[in-house]
GUZABA-492418 format. One line per 4 residues: their letters; for each residue x, y, z of C-alpha. Coordinates in nm, 3 decimals. Layout:
N
A = X,Y,Z | ...
***
This chain:
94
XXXX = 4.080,-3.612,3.952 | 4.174,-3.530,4.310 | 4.004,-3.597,4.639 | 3.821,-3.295,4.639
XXXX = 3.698,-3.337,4.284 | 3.537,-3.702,4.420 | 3.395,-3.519,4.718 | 3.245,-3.233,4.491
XXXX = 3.113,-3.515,4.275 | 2.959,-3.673,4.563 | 2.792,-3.404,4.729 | 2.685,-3.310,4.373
XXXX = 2.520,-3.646,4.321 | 2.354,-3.712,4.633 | 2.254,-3.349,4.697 | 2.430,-3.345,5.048
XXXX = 2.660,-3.059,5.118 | 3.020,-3.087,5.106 | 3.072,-3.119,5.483 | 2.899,-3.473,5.415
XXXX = 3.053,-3.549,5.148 | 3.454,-3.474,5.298 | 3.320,-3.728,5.571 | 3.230,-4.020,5.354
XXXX = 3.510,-4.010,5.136 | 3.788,-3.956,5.405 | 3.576,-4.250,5.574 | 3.619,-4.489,5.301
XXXX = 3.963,-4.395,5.209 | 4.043,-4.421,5.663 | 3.907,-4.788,5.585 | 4.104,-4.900,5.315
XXXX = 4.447,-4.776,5.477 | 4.353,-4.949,5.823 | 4.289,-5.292,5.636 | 4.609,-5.268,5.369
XXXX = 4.819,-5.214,5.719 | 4.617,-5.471,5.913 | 4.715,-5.711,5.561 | 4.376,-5.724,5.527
XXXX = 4.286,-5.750,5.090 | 4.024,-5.494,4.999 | 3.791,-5.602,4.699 | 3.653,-5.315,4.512
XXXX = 3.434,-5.528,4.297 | 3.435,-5.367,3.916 | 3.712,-5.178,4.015 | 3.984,-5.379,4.196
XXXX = 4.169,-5.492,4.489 | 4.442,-5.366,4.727 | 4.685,-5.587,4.906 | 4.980,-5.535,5.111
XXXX = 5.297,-5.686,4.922 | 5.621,-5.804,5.088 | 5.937,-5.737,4.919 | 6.244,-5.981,5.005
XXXX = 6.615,-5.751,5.137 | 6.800,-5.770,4.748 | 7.155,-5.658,4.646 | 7.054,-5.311,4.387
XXXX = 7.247,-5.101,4.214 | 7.245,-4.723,4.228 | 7.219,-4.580,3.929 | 7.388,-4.251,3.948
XXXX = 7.728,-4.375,4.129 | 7.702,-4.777,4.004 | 7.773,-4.931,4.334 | 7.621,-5.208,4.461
XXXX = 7.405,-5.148,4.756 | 7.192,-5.368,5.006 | 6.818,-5.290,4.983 | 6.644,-5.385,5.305
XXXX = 6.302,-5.575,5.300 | 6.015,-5.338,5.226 | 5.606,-5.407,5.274 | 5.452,-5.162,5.041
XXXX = 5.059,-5.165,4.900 | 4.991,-5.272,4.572 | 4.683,-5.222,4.354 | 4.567,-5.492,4.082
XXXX = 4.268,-5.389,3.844 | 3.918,-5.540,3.856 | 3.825,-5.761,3.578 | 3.544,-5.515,3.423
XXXX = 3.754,-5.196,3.479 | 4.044,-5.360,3.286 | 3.797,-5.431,2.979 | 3.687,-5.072,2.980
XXXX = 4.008,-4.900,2.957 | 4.146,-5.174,2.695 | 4.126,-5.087,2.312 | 4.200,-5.259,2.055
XX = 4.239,-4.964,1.837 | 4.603,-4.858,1.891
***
């Protein structure tokens, strides 16, 4: 599913036309990347959260030549699954 299939879904369900639609979802989505780069945590309750993670400078390796190389310090976002979501995906029938 792509961000047009969730505005098509929402236009669909709340019989508003896609021009609607485009707006709320790009509004939401606007939202959450303004608060992840303010480090703000974003609680999608039944779903999950979003939080901005800081990653310490670390001595890597590349992989293709094997030399060691410095990797600077990075802030990246990172995504951690609700609770309920988590218990809906998980089978025990593997």
């Amino acid at each position: 599913m792509n961000k047009m299939d969730i505005i098509n879904k929402l236009a669909t369900d709340i019989n508003v036309n896609q021009k609607i639609a485009k707006i709320a979802v790009d509004t939401i989505i606007e939202s959450i990347k303004k608060a992840i780069i303010n480090n703000e945590r974003v609680e999608i309750r039944g779903f999950g959260s979003f939080t901005l993670r800081e990653y310490k400078a670390y001595r890597g390796r590349n992989p293709k030549s094997g030399e060691t190389v410095q990797v600077e310090p990075k802030r990246l976002p990172y995504f951690k699954v609700g609770k309920e979501l988590k218990e809906m995906v998980w089978t025990d029938e593997d």
